[in-house]
C-alpha positions as CSV (number, residue, x, y, z in Angstrom):
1,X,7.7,-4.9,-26.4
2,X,4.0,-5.2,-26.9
3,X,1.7,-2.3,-24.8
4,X,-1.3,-4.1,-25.8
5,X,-3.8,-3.7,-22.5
6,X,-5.6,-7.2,-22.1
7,X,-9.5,-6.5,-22.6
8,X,-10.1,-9.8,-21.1
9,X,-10.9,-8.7,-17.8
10,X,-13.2,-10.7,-15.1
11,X,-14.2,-12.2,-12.0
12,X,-12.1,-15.1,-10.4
13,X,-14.7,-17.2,-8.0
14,X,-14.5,-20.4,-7.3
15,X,-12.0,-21.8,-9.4
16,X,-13.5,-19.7,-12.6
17,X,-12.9,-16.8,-14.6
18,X,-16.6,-14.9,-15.0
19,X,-17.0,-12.0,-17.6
20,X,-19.5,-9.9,-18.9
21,X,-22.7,-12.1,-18.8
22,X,-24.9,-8.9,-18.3
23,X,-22.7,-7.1,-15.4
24,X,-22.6,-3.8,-14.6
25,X,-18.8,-2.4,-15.9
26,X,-16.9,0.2,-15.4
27,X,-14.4,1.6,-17.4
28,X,-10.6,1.4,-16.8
29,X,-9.2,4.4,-18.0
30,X,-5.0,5.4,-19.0
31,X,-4.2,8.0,-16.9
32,X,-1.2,9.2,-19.1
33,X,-3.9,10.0,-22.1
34,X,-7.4,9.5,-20.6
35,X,-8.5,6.8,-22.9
36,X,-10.7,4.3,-22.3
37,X,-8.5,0.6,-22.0
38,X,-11.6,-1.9,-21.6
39,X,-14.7,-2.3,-19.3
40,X,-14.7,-4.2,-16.4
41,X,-17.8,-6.6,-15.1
42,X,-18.7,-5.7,-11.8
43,X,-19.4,-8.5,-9.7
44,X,-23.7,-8.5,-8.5
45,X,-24.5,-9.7,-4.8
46,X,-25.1,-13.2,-6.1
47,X,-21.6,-13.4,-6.8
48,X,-20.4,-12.2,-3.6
49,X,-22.8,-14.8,-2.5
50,X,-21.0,-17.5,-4.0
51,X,-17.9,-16.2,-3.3
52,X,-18.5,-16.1,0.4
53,X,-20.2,-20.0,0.0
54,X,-16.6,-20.7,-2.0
55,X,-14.2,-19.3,0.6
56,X,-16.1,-21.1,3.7
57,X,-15.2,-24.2,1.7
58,X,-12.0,-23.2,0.7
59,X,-11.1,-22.5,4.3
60,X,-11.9,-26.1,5.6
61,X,-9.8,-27.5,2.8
62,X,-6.7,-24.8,3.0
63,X,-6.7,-25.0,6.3
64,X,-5.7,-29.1,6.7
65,X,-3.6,-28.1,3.9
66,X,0.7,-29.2,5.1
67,X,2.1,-25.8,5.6
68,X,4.7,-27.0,3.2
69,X,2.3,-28.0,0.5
70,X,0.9,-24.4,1.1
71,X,4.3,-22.8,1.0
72,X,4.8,-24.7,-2.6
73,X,2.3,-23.3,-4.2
74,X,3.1,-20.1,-3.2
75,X,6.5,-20.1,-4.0
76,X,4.9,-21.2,-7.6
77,X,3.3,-18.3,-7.8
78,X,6.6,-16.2,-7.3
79,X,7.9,-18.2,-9.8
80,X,5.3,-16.8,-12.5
81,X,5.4,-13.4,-11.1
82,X,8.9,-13.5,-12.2
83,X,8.4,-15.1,-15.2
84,X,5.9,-12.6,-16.1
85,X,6.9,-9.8,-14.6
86,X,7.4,-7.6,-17.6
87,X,3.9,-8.1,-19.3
88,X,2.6,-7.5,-15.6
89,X,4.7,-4.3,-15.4
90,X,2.8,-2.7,-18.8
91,X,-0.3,-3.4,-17.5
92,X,0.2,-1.5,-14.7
93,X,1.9,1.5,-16.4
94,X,-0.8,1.4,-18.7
95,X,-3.4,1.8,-16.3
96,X,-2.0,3.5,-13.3
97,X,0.6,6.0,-14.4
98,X,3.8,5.1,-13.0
99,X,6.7,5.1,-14.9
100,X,7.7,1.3,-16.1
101,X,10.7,1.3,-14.2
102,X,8.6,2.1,-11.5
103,X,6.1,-1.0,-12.3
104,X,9.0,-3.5,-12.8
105,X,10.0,-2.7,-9.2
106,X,6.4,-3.4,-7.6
107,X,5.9,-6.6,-9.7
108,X,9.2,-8.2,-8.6
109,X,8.4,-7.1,-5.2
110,X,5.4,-9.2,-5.2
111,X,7.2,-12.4,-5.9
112,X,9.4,-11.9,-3.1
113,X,6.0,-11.3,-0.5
114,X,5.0,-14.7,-1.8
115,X,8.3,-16.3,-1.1
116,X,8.7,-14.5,2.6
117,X,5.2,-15.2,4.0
118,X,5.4,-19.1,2.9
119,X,8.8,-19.2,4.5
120,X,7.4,-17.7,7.5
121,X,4.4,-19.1,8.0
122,X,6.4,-22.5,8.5
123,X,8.1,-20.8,11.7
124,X,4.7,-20.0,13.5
125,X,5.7,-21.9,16.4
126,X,3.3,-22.8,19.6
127,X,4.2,-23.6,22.8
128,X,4.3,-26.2,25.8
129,X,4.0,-25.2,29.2
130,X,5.5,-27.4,32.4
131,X,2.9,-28.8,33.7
132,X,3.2,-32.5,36.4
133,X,3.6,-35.5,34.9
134,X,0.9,-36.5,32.7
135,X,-0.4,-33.5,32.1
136,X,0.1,-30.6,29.0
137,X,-0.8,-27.1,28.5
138,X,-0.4,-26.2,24.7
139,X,-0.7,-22.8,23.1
140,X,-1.7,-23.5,18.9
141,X,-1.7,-20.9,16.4
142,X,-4.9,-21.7,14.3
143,X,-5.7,-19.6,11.0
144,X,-8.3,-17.1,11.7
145,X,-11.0,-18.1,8.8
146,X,-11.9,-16.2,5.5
147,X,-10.5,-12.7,5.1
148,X,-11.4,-10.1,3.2
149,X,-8.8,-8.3,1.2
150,X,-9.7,-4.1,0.3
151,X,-7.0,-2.5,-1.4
152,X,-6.5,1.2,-3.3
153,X,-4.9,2.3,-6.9
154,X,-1.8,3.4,-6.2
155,X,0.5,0.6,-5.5
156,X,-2.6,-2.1,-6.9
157,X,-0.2,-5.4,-7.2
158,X,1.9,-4.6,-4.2
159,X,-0.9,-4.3,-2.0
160,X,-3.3,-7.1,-2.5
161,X,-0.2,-9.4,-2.4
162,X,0.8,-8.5,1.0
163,X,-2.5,-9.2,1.7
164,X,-3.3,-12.0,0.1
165,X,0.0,-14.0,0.1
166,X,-0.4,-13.5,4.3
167,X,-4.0,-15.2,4.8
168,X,-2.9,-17.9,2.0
169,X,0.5,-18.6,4.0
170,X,-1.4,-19.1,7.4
171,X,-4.1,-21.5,5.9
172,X,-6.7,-18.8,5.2
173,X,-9.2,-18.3,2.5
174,X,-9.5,-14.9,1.0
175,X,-12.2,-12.7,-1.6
176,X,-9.5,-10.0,-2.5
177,X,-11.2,-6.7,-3.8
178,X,-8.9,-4.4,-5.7
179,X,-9.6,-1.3,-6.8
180,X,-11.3,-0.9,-10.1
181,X,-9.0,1.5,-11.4
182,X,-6.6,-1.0,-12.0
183,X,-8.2,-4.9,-12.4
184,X,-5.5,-5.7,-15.4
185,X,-2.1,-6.1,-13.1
186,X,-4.0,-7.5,-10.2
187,X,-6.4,-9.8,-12.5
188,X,-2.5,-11.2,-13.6
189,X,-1.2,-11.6,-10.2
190,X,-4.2,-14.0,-9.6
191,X,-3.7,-15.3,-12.9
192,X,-0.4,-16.4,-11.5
193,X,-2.1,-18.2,-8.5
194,X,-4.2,-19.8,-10.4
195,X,-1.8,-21.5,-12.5
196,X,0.2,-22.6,-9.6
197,X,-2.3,-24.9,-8.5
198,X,-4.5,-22.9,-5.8
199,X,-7.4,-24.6,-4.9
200,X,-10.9,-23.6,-6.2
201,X,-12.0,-21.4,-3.5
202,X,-9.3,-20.7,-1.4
203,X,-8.7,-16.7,-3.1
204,X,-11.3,-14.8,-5.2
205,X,-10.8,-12.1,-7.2
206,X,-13.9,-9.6,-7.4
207,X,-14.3,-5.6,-8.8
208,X,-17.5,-3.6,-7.8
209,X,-19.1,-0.7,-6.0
210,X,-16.9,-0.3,-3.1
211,X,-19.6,0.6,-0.7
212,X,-21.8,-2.5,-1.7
213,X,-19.0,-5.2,-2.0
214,X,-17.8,-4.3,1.5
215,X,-21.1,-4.2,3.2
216,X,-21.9,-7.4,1.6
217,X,-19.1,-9.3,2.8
218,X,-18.5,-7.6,5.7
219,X,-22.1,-8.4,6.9
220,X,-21.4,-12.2,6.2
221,X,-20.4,-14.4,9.6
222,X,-18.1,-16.5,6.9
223,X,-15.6,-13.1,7.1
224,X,-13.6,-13.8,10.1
225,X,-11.1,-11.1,9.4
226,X,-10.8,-7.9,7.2
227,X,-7.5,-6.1,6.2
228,X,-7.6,-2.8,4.1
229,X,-5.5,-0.1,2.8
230,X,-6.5,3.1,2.1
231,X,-8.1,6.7,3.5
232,X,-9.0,7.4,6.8
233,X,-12.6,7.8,6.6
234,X,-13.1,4.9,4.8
235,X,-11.3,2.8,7.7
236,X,-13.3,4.7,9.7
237,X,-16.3,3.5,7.9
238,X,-15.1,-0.3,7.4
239,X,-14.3,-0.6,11.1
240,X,-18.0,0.1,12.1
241,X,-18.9,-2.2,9.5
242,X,-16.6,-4.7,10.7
243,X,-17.7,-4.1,14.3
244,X,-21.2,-5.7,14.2
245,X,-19.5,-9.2,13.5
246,X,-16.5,-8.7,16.0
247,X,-13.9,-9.3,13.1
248,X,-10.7,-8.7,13.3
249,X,-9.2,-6.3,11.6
250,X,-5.6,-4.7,9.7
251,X,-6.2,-0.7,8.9
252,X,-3.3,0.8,7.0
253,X,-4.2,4.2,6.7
254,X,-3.3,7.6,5.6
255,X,0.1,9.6,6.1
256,X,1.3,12.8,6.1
257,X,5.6,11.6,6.6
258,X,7.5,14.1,8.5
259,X,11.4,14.9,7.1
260,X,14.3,16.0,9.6
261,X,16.9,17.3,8.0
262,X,19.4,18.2,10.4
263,X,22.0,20.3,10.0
264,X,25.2,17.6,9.9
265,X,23.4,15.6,7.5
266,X,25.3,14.7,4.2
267,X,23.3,17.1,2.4
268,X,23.9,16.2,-1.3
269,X,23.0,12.4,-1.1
270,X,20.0,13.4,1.6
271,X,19.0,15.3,-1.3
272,X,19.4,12.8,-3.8
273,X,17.5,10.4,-1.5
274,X,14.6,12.7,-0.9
275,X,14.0,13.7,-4.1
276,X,13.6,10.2,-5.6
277,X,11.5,9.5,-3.0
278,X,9.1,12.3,-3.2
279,X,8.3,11.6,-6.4
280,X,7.9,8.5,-7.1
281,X,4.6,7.5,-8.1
282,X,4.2,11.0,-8.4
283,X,4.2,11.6,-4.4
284,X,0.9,8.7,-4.2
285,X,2.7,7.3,-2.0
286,X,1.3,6.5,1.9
287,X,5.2,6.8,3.1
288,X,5.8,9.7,0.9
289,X,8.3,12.2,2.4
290,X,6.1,15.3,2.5
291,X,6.9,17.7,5.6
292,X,9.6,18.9,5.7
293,X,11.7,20.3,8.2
294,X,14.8,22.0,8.0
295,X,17.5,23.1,10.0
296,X,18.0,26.6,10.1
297,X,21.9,26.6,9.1
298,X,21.5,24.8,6.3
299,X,17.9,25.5,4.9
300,X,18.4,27.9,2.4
301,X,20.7,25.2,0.7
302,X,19.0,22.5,1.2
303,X,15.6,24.8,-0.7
304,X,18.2,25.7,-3.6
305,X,19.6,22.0,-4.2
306,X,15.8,20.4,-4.0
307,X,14.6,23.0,-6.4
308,X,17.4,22.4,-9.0
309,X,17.2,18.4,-8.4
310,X,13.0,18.6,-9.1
311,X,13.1,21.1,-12.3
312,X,15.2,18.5,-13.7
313,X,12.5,15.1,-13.4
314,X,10.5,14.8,-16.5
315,X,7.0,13.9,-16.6
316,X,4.9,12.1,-19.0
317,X,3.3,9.0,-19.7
318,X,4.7,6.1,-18.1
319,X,5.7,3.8,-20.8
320,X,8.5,6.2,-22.4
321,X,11.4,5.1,-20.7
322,X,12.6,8.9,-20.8
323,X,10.0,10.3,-18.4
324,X,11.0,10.2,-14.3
325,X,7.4,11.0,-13.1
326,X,3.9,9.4,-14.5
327,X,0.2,10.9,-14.1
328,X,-2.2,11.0,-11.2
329,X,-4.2,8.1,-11.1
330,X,-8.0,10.0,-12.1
331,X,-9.0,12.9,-13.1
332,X,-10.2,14.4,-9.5
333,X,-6.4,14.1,-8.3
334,X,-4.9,17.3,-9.9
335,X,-7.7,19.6,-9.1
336,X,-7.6,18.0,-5.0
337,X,-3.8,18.9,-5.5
338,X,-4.1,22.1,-6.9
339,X,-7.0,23.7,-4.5
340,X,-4.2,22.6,-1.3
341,X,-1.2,24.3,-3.2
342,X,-3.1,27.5,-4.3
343,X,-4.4,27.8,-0.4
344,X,-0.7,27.3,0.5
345,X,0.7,30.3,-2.3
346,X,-2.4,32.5,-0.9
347,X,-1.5,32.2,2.7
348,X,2.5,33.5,2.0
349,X,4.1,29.9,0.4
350,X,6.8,30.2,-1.8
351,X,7.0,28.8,-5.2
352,X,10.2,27.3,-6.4
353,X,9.4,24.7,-9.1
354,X,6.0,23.7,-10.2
355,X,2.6,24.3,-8.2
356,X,0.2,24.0,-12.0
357,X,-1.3,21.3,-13.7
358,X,-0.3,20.0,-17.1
359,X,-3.1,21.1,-19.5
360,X,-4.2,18.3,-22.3
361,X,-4.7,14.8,-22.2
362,X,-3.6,12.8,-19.0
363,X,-4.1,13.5,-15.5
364,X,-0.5,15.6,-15.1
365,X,0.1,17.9,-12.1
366,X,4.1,19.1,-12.0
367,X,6.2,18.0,-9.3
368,X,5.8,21.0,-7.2
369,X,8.2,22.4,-4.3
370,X,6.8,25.2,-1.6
371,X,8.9,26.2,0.9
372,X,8.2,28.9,4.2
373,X,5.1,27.1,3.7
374,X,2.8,28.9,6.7
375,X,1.2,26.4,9.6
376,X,-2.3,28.0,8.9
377,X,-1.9,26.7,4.9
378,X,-4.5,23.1,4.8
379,X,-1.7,21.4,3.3
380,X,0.4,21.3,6.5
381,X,-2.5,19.1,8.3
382,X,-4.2,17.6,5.3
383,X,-1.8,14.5,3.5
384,X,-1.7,16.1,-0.4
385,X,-1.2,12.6,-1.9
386,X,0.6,14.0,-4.5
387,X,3.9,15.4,-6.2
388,X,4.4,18.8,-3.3
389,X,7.2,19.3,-1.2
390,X,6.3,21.4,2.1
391,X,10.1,22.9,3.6
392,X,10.2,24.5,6.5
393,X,13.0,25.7,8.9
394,X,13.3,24.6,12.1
395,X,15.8,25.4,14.9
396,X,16.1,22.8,17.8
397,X,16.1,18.9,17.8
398,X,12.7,19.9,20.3
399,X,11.4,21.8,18.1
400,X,11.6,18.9,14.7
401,X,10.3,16.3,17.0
402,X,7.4,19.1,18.1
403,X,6.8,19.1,14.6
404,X,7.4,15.4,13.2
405,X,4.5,14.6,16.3
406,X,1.7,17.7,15.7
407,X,-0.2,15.7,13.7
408,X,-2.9,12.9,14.4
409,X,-1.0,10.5,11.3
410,X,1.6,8.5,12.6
411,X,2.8,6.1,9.6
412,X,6.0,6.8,8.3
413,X,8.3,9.6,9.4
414,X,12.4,10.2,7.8
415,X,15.5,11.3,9.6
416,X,19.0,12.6,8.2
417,X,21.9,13.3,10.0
418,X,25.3,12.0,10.7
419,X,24.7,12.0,14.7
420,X,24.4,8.7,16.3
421,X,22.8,10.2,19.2
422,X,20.7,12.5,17.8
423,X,19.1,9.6,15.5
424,X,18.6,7.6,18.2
425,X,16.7,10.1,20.2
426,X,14.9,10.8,17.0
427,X,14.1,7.1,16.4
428,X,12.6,6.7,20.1
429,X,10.7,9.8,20.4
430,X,9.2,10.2,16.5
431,X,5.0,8.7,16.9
432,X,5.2,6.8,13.6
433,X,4.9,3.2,13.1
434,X,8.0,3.3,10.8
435,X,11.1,5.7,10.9
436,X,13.8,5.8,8.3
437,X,17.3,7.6,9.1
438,X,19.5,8.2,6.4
439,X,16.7,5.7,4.4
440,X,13.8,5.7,2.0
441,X,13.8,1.7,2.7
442,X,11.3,1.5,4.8
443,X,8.9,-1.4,3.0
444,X,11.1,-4.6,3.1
445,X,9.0,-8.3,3.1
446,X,10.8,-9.3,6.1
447,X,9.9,-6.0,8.1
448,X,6.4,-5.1,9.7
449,X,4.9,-2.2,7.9
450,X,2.4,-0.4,8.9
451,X,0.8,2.8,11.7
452,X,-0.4,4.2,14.9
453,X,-2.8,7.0,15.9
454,X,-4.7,7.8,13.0
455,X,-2.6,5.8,10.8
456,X,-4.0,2.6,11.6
457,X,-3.0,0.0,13.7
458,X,-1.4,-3.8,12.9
459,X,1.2,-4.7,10.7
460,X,1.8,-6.2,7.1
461,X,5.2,-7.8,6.2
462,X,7.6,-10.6,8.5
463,X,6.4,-12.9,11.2
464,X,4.8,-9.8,12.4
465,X,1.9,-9.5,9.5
466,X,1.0,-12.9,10.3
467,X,0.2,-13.0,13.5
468,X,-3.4,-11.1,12.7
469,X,-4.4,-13.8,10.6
470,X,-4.1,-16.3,13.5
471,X,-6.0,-17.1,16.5
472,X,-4.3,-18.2,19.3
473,X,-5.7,-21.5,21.1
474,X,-4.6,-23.0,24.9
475,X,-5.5,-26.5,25.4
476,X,-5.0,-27.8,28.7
477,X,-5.0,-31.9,28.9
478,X,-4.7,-33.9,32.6
């Protein structure tokens, strides 16, 4: 297996690779050791220039495209994904973090976004009103014009696929800007549509200064639509941005996932389940299972079995096959981490496993598990985007949804127990875009993901995540 990282990074506008030439870079770094992998040209405003002037073109020829010939190209690029899913799958590892099993799984998820959104987007029906004879009232679905793609580090190639296989599906153009941390797995996942026959201009690929691409683009009338992933603020920030044009706009924000353990859950596979699921990706995870609540009865169980199931994940660099848990993504990530956990221990939180930072090379922190963790500690209200378990006890179904609700994130939430009733109830009455009882599944291609309140609002995945990238039109004939 080679682990050679490909240094051959660069712009994709227009129907061209760009490089170098005199850019700005910036250096892509391995997490795991802190080395430096290759420098990456940052694209300048005259090429955010041209890749605006590109995707207005690109639009008016996508758009007349068949939906069928669309679909085929996409379906082409799943095809390559696939074929190429292992190289893909190193890159990432080697600049992310995440354990390769870890990468496989994200890569091979991308192929099946580009197979579900062609399929779909050949099912985005219209309508026809009754009308008298001679007359017709029609209702079009139209594809809304160039998008603009924003997406973070921690799930790089999932991400920008959703994104970018939904606006290329419904006959959009899109500029997709990943983050620079990781430009090697997502410059291959354009590689991919390249090679299956995209037209020039129809998807760019640019890297730069966050605050200057988006402003730039954003600023542009050709953007018709923006979708992003990521923090908050920042969606705070492009939705101001946005604004001033009137574009339309897909936020997925931050989380802070609520757990209800309930006291006639299985407990040894909901401890299995949640687990796994806290961290992976070492807990950078949106969705990531981080509150939670116990039932009183069986709590101090439920602390014990957790505490023995996370002493036993090893952590270490990503590409030994031996090692369950990978590095944070940068270097500010285990110090963030660390200042929420020690304010937790100083305000009465108990330390079962972890709660330190690997010292040496890499960006380690060690998958950490706090339970009685006070309300006053930050890391109750603020998401820790990392590898920490909060437990706390709870003692009515009132009180867990009380809980589950306190805060202004409403994302993903998790519910175990064996009662039909009571996960029903919990299912209805949980503020969260996305609930999973029993279930860690909660991102599926044919699914809407996404969140409310401060969570973000609009959905990515099924018929559902296209509808934003479409405009509806009546016309009415007599």
């Amino acid at each position: 297996m080679t682990t050679a990282y490909d240094t051959n990074l660069a712009l994709y506008i227009n129907g061209k690779w760009r490089s170098g030439e005199g850019r700005d870079v910036h250096q892509v770094v391995n997490p795991a050791t802190g080395a430096v992998l290759a420098e990456l040209p940052l694209a300048t405003p005259a090429d955010l220039d041209e890749a605006l002037d590109a995707s207005a073109k690109g639009f008016a020829l996508w758009r007349a495209t068949d939906v069928g010939a669309r679909a085929a190209v996409l379906h082409k690029a799943a095809a390559l994904i696939r074929e190429r899913a292992e190289q893909i799958a190193i890159l990432l590892t080697m600049e992310q973090g995440k354990p390769l099993a870890e990468s496989r799984t994200e890569v091979l998820s991308c192929a099946n976004v580009f197979e579900q959104c062609a399929e779909d987007a050949k099912r985005a029906y219209g309508r026809v009103a009754i009308r008298p004879a001679g007359q017709r009232a029609l209702v079009l679905k139209q594809p809304v014009g160039p998008v603009a793609s924003l997406t973070p580090w921690n799930f790089p190639v999932s991400l920008m696929s959703k994104k970018v296989a939904a606006a290329l599906a419904t006959g959009c153009s899109v500029i997709a800007k990943p983050a620079e941390e990781t430009p090697g797995s997502t410059s291959a996942i354009m590689r991919c549509l390249d090679d299956a026959g995209i037209p020039a201009g129809v998807a760019q690929l640019v890297f730069g200064v966050p605050d200057m691409v988006s402003r730039q683009l954003l600023a542009s009338p050709i953007i018709r639509k923006l979708s992003f992933t990521g923090s908050i603020p920042v969606g705070r920030h492009l939705m101001k941005l946005a604004a001033d044009g009137i574009k339309r706009v897909t936020m997925e924000l931050g989380g802070h996932a609520p757990v209800l353990i309930f006291d006639d859950c299985n407990l040894e596979k909901t401890l299995d389940i949640v687990t796994t699921q806290k961290f992976r990706n070492a807990g950078q995870v949106c969705i990531s299972p981080t509150r939670f609540y116990v039932q009183e009865a069986i709590y101090d169980r439920f602390v014990a079995g957790f505490n023995e199931r996370t002493a036993k994940i090893t952590v270490g660099n990503g590409m030994d096959a031996a090692n369950i848990m990978g590095p944070l993504a940068n270097p500010r990530r285990p110090s963030a981490v660390g200042a929420l956990v020690e304010d937790a221990i100083a305000k009465g939180a108990r330390v079962g496993v972890g709660g330190n930072r690997d010292e040496g090379d890499g960006f380690f922190y060690r998958p950490t598990v706090l339970s009685d963790v006070p309300m006053e500690a930050d890391i109750m209200s603020q998401e820790p985007f990392g590898p920490v378990a909060l437990i706390r006890p709870f003692a009515t179904f009132d009180d867990a949804i009380e809980q589950a609700n306190r805060l202004p994130f409403g994302l993903a939430a998790y519910v175990h127990t064996e009662n039909g009733r009571t996960a029903n109830m919990a299912g209805d009455l949980i503020e969260s875009g996305m609930v999973g009882i029993n279930t860690a599944g909660i991102s599926m291609p044919d699914m809407p993901f996404g969140g409310i309140k401060d969570s973000g609002f609009g959905s990515e995945g099924g018929p559902e995540g296209l509808e934003s990238y479409y405009v509806t039109k009546a016309i009415h004939q007599s």
